[in-house]
PDB file with one MODEL, atoms N, CA, C and O in Angstrom:
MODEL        1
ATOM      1  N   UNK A   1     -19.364 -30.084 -15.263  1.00  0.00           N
ATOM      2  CA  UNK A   1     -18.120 -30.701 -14.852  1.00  0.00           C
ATOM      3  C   UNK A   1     -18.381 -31.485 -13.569  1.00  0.00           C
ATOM      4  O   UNK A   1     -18.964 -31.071 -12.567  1.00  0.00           O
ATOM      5  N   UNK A   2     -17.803 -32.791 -13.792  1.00  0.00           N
ATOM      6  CA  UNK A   2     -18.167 -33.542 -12.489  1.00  0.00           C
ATOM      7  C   UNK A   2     -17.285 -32.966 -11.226  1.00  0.00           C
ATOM      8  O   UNK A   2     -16.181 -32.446 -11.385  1.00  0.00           O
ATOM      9  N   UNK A   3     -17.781 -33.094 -10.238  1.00  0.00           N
ATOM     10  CA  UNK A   3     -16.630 -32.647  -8.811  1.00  0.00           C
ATOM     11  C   UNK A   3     -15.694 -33.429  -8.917  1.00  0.00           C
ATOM     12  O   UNK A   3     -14.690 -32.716  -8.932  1.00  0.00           O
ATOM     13  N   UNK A   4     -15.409 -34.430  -8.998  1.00  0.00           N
ATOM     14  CA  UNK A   4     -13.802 -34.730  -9.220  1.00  0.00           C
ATOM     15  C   UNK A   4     -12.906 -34.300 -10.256  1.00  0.00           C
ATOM     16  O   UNK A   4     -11.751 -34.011  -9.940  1.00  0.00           O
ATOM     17  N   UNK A   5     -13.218 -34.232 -11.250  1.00  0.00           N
ATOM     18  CA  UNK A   5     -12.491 -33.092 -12.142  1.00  0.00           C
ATOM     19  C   UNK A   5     -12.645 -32.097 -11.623  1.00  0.00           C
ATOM     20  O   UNK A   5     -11.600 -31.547 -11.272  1.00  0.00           O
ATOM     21  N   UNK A   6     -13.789 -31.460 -11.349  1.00  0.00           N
ATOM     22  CA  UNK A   6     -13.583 -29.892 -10.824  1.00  0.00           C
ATOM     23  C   UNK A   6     -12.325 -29.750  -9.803  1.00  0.00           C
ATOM     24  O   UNK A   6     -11.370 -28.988  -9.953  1.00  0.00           O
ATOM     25  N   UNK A   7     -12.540 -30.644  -8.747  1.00  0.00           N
ATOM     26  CA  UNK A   7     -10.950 -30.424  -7.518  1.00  0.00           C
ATOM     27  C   UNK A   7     -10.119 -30.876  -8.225  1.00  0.00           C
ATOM     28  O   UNK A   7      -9.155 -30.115  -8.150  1.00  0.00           O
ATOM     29  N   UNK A   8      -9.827 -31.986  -9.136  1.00  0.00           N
ATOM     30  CA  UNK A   8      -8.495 -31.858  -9.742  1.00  0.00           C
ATOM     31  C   UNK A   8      -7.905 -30.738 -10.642  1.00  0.00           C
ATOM     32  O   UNK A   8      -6.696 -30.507 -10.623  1.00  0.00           O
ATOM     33  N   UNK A   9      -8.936 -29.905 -11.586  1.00  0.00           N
ATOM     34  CA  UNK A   9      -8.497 -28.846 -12.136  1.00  0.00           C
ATOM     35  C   UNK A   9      -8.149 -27.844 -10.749  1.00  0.00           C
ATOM     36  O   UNK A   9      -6.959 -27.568 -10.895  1.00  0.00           O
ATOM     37  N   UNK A  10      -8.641 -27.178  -9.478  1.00  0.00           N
ATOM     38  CA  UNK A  10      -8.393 -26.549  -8.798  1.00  0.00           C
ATOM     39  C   UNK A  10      -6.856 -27.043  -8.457  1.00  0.00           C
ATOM     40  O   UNK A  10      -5.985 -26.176  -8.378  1.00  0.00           O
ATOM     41  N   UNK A  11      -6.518 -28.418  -8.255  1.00  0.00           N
ATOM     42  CA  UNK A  11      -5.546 -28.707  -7.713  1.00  0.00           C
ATOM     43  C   UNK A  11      -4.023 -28.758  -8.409  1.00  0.00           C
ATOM     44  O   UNK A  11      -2.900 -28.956  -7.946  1.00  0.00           O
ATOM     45  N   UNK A  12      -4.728 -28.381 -10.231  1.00  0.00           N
ATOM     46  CA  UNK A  12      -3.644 -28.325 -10.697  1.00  0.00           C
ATOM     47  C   UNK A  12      -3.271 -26.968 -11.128  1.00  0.00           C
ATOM     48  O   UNK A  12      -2.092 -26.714 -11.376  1.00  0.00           O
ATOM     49  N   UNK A  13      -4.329 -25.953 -11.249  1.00  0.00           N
ATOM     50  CA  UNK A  13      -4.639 -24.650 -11.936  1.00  0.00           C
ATOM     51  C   UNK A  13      -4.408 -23.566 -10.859  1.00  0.00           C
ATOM     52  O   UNK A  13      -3.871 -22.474 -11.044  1.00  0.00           O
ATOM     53  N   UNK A  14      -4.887 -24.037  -9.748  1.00  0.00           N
ATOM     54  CA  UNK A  14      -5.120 -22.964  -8.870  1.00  0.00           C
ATOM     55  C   UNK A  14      -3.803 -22.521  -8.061  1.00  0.00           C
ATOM     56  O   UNK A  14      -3.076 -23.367  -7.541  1.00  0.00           O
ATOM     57  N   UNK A  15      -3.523 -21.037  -7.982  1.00  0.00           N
ATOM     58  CA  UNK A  15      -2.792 -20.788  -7.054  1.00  0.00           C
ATOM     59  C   UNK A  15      -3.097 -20.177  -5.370  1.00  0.00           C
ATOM     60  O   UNK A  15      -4.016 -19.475  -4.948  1.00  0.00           O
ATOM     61  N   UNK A  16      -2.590 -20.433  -5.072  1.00  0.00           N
ATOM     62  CA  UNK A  16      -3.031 -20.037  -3.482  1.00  0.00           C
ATOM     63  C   UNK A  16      -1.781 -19.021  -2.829  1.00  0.00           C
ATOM     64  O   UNK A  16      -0.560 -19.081  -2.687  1.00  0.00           O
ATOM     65  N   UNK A  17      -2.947 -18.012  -2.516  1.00  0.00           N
ATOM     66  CA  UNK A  17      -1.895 -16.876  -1.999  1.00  0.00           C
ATOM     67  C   UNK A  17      -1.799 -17.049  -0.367  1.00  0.00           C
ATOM     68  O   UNK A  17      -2.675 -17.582   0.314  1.00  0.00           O
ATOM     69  N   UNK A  18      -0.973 -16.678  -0.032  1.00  0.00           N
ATOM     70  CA  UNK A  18      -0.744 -16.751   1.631  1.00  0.00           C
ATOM     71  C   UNK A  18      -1.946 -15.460   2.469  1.00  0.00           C
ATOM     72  O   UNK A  18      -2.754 -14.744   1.877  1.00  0.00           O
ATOM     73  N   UNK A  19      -1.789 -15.495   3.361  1.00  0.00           N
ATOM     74  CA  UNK A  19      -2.409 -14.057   4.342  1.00  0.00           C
ATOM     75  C   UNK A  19      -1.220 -13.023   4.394  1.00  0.00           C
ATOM     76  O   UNK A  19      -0.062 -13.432   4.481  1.00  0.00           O
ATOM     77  N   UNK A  20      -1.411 -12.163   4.359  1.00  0.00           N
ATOM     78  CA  UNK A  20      -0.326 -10.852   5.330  1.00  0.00           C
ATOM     79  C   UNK A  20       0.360 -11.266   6.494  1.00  0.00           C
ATOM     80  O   UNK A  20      -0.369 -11.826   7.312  1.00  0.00           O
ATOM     81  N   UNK A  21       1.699 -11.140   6.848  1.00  0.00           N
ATOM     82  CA  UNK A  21       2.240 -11.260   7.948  1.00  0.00           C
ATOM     83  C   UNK A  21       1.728 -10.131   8.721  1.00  0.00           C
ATOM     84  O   UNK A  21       1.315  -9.205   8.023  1.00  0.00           O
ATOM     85  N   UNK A  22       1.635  -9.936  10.285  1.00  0.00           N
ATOM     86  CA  UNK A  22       0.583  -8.873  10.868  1.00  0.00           C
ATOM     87  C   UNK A  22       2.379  -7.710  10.714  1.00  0.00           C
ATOM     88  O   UNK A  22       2.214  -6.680  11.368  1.00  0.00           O
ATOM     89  N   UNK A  23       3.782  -7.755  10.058  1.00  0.00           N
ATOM     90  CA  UNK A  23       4.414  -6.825   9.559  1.00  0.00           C
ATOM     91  C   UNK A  23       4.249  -6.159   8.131  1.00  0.00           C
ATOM     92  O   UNK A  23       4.499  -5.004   7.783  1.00  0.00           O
ATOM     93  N   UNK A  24       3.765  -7.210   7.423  1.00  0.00           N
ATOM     94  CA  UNK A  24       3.174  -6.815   6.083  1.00  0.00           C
ATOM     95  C   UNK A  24       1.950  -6.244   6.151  1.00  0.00           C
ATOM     96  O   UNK A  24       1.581  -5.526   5.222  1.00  0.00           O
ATOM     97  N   UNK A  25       1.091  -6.483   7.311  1.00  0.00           N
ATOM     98  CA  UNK A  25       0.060  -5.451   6.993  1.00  0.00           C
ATOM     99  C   UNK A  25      -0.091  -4.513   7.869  1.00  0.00           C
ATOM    100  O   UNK A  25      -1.254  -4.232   8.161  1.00  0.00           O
ATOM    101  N   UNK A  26       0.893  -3.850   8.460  1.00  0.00           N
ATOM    102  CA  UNK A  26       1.449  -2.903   9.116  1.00  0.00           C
ATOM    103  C   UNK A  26       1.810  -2.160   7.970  1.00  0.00           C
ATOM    104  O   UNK A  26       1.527  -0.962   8.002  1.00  0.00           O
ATOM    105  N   UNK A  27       2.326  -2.568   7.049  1.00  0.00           N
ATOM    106  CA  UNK A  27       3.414  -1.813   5.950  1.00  0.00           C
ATOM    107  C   UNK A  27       2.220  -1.367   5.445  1.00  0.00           C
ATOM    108  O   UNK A  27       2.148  -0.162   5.202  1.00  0.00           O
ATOM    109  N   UNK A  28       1.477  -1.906   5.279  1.00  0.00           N
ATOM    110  CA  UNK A  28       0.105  -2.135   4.129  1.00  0.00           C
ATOM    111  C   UNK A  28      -0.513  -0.703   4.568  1.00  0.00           C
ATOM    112  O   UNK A  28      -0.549   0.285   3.835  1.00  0.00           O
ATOM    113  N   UNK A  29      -0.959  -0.769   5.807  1.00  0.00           N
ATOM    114  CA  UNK A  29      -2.049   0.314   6.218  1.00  0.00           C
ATOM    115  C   UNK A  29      -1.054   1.342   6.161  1.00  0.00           C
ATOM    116  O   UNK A  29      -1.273   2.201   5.307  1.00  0.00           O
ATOM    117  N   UNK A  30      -0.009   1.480   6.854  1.00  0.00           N
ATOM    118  CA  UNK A  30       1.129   2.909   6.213  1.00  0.00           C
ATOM    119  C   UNK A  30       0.955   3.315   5.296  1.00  0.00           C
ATOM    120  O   UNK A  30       0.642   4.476   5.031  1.00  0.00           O
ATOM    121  N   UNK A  31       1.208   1.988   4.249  1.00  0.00           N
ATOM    122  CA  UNK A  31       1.201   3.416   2.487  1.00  0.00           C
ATOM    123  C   UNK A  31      -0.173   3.380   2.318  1.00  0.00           C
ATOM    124  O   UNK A  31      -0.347   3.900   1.215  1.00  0.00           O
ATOM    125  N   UNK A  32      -1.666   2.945   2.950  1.00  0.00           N
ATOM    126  CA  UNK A  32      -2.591   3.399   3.091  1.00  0.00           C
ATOM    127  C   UNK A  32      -2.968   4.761   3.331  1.00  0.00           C
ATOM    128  O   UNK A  32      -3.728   5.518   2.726  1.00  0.00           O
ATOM    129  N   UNK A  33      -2.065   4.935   4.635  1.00  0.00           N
ATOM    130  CA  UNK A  33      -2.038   6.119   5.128  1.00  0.00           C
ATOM    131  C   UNK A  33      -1.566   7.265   4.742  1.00  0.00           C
ATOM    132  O   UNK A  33      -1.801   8.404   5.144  1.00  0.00           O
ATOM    133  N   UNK A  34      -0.583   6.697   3.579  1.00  0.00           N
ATOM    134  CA  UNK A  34       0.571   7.721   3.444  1.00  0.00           C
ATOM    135  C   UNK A  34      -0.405   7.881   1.801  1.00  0.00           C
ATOM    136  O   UNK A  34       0.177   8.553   0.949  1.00  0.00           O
ATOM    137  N   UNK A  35      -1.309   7.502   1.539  1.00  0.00           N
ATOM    138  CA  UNK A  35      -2.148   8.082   0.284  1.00  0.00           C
ATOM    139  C   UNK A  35      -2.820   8.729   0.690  1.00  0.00           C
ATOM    140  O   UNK A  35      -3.052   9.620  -0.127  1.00  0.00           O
ATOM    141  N   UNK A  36      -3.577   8.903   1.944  1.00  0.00           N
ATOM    142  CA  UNK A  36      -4.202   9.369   1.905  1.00  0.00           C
ATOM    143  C   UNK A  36      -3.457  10.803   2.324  1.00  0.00           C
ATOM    144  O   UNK A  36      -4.083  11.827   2.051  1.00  0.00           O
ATOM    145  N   UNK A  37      -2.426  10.909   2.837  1.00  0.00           N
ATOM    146  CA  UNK A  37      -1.759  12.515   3.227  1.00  0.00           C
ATOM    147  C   UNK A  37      -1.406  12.477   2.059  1.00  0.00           C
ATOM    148  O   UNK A  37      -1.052  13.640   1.867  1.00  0.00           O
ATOM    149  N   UNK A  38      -1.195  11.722   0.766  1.00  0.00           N
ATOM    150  CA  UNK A  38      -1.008  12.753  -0.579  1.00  0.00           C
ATOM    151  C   UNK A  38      -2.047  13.384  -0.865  1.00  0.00           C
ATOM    152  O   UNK A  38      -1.984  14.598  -1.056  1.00  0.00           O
ATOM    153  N   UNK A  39      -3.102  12.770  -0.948  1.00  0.00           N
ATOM    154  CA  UNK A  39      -4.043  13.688  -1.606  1.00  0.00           C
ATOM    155  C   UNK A  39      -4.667  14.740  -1.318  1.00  0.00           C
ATOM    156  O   UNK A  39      -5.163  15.579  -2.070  1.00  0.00           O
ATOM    157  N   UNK A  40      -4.614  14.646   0.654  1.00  0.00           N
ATOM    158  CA  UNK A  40      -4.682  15.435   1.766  1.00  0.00           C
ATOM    159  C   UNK A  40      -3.583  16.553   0.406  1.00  0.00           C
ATOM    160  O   UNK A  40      -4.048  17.347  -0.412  1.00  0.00           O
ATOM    161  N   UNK A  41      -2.346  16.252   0.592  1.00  0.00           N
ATOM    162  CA  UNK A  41      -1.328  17.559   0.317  1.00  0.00           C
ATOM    163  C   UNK A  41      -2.101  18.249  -1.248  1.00  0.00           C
ATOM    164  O   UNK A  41      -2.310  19.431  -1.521  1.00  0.00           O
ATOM    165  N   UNK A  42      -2.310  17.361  -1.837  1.00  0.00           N
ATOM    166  CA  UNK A  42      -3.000  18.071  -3.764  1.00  0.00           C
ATOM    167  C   UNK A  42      -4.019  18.609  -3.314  1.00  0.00           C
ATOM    168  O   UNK A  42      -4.563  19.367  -4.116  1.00  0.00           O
ATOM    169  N   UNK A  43      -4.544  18.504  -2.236  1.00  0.00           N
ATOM    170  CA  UNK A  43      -6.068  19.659  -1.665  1.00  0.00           C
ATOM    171  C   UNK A  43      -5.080  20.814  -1.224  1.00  0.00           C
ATOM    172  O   UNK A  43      -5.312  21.927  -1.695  1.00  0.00           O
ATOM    173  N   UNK A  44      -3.768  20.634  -0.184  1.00  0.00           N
ATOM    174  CA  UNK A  44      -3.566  21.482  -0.149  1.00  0.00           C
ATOM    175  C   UNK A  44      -2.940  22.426  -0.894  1.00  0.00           C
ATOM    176  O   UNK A  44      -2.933  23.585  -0.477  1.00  0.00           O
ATOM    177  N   UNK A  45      -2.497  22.194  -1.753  1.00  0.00           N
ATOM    178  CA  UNK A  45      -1.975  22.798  -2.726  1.00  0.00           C
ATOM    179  C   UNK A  45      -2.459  23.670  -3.644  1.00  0.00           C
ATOM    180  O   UNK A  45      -1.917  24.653  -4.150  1.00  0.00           O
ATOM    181  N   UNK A  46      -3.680  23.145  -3.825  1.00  0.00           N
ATOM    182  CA  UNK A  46      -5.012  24.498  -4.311  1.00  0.00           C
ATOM    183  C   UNK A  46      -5.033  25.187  -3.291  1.00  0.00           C
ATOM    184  O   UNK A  46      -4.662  26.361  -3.279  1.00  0.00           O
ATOM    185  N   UNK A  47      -5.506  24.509  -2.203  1.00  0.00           N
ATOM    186  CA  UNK A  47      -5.963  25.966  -0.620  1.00  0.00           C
ATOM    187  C   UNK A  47      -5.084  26.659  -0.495  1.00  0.00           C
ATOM    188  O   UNK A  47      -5.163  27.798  -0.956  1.00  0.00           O
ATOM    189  N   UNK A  48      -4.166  26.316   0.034  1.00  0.00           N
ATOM    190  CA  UNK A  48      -3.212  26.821   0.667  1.00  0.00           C
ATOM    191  C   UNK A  48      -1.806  27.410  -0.120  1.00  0.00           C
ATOM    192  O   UNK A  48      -0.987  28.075   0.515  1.00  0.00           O
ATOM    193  N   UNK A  49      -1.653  27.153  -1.295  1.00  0.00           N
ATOM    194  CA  UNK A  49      -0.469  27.193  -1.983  1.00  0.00           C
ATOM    195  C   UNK A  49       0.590  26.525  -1.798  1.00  0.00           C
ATOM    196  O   UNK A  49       0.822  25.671  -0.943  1.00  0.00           O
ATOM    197  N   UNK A  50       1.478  27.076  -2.924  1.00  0.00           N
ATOM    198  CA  UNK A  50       2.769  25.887  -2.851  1.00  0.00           C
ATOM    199  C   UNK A  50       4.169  25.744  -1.502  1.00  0.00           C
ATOM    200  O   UNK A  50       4.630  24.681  -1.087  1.00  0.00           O
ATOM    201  N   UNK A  51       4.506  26.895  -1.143  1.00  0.00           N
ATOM    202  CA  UNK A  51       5.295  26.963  -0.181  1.00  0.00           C
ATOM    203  C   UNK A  51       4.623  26.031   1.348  1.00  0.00           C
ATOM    204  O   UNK A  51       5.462  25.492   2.070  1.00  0.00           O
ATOM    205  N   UNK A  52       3.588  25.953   1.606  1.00  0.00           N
ATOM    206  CA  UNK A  52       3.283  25.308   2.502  1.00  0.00           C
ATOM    207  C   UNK A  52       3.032  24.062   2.066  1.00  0.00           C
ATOM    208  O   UNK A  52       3.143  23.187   2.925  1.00  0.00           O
ATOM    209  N   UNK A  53       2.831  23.841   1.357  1.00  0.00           N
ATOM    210  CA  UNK A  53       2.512  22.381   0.344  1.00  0.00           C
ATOM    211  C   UNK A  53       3.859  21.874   0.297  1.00  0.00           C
ATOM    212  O   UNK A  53       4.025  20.737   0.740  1.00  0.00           O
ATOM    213  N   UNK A  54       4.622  22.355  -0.050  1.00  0.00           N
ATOM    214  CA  UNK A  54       6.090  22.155  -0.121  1.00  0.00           C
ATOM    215  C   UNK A  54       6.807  21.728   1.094  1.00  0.00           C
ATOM    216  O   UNK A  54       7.719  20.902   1.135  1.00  0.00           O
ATOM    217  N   UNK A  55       6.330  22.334   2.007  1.00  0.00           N
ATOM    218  CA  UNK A  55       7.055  21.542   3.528  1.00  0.00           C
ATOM    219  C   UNK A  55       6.093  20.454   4.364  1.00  0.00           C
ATOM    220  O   UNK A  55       6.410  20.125   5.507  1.00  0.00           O
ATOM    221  N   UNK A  56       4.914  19.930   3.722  1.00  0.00           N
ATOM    222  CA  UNK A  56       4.330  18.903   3.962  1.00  0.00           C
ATOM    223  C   UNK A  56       4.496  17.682   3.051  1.00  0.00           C
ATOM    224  O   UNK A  56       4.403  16.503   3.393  1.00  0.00           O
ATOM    225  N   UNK A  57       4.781  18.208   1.735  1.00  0.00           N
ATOM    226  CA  UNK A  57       5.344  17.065   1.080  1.00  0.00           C
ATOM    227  C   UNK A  57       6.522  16.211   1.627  1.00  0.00           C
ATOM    228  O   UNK A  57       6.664  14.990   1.688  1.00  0.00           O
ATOM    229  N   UNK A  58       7.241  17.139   1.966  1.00  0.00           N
ATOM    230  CA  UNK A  58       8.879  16.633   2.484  1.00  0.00           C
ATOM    231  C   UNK A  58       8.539  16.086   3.348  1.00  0.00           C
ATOM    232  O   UNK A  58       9.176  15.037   3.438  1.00  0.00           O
ATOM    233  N   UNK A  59       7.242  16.296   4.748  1.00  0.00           N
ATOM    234  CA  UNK A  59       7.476  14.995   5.549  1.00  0.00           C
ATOM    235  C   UNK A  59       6.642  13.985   4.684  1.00  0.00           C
ATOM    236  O   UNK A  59       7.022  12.960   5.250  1.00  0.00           O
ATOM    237  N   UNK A  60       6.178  13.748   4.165  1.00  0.00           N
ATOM    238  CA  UNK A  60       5.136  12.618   3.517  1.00  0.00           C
ATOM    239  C   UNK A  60       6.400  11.618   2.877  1.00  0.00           C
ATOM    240  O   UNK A  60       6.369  10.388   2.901  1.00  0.00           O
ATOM    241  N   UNK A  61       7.971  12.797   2.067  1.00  0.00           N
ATOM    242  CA  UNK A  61       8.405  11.834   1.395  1.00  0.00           C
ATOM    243  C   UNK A  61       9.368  11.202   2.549  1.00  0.00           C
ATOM    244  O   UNK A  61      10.037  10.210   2.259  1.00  0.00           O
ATOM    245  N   UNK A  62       9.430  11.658   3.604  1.00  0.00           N
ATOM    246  CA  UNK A  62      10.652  11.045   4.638  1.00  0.00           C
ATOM    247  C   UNK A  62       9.846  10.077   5.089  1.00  0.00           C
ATOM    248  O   UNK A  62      10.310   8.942   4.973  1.00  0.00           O
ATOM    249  N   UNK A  63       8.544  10.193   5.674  1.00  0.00           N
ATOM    250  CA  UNK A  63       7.805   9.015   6.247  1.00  0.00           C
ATOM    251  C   UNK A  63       7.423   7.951   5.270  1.00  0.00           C
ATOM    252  O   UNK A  63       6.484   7.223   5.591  1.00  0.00           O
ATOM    253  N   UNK A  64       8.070   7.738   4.018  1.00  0.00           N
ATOM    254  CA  UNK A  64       7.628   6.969   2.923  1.00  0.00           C
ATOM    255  C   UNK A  64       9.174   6.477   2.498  1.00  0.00           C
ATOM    256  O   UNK A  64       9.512   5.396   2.017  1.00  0.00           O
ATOM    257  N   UNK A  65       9.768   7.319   2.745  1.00  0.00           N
ATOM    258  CA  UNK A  65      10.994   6.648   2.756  1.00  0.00           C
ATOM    259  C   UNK A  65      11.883   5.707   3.655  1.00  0.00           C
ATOM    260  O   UNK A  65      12.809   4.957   3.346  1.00  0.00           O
ATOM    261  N   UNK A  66      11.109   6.085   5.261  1.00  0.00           N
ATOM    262  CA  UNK A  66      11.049   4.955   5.999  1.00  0.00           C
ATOM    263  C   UNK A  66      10.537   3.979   6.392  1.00  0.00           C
ATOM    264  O   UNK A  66      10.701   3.288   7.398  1.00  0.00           O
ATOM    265  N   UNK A  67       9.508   3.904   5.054  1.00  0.00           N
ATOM    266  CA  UNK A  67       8.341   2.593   5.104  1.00  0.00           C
ATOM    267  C   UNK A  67       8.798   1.601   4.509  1.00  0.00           C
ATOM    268  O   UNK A  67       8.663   0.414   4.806  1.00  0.00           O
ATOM    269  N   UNK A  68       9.766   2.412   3.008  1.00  0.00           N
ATOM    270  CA  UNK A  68      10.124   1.491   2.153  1.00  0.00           C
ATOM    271  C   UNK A  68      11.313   1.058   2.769  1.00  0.00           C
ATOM    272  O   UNK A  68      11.349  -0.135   2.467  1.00  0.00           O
ATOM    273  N   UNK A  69      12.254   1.290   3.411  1.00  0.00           N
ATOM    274  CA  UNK A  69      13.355   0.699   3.949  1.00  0.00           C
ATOM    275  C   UNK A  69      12.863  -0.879   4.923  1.00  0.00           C
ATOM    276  O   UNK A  69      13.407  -1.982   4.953  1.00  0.00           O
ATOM    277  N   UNK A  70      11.898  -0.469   5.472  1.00  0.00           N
ATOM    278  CA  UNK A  70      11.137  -1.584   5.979  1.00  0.00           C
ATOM    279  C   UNK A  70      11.084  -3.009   5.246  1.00  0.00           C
ATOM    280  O   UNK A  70      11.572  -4.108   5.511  1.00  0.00           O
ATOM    281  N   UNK A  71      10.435  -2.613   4.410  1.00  0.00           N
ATOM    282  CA  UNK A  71       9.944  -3.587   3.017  1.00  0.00           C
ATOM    283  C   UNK A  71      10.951  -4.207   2.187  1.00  0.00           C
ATOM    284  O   UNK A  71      10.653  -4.936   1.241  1.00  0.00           O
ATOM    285  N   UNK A  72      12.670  -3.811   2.670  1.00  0.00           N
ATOM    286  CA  UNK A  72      13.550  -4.115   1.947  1.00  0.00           C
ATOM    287  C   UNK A  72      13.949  -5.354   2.456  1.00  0.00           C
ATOM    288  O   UNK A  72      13.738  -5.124   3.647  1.00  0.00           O
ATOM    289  N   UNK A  73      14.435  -6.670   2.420  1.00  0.00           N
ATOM    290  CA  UNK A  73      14.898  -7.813   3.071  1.00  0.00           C
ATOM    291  C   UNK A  73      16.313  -7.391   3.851  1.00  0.00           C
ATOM    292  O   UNK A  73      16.931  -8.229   4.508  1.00  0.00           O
TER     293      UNK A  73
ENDMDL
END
């Protein structure tokens, strides 16, 4: 394919995504974070059992519930 067709197919085909706003990738590394205390909690849940598992979930789902309020317009 010659380079001028090649940039005109890019220019008609291609989409272009933006960057992260540095609030969107604030949000980003949160539910980063907030995976990794799930899986943190499914370890604990073998170790430790369910009653303590149970009151770490509840903060995981409040701090996830104020991430997504974020993310709402």
């Amino acid at each position: 394919m010659k380079p001028s067709a090649y940039l005109r197919h890019l220019g008609i085909h291609n989409i272009i995504n933006t960057r992260l706003t540095l609030e969107e990738w604030e949000i980003a590394r949160n539910l980063i974070g907030m995976a990794n205390n799930l899986n943190q909690f499914i370890k604990c849940c073998h170790v430790e059992g369910i009653p303590l598992a149970a009151f770490r979930f509840h903060s995981l789902t409040t701090s996830l519930d104020e991430i997504l309020k974020k993310l709402k317009p």
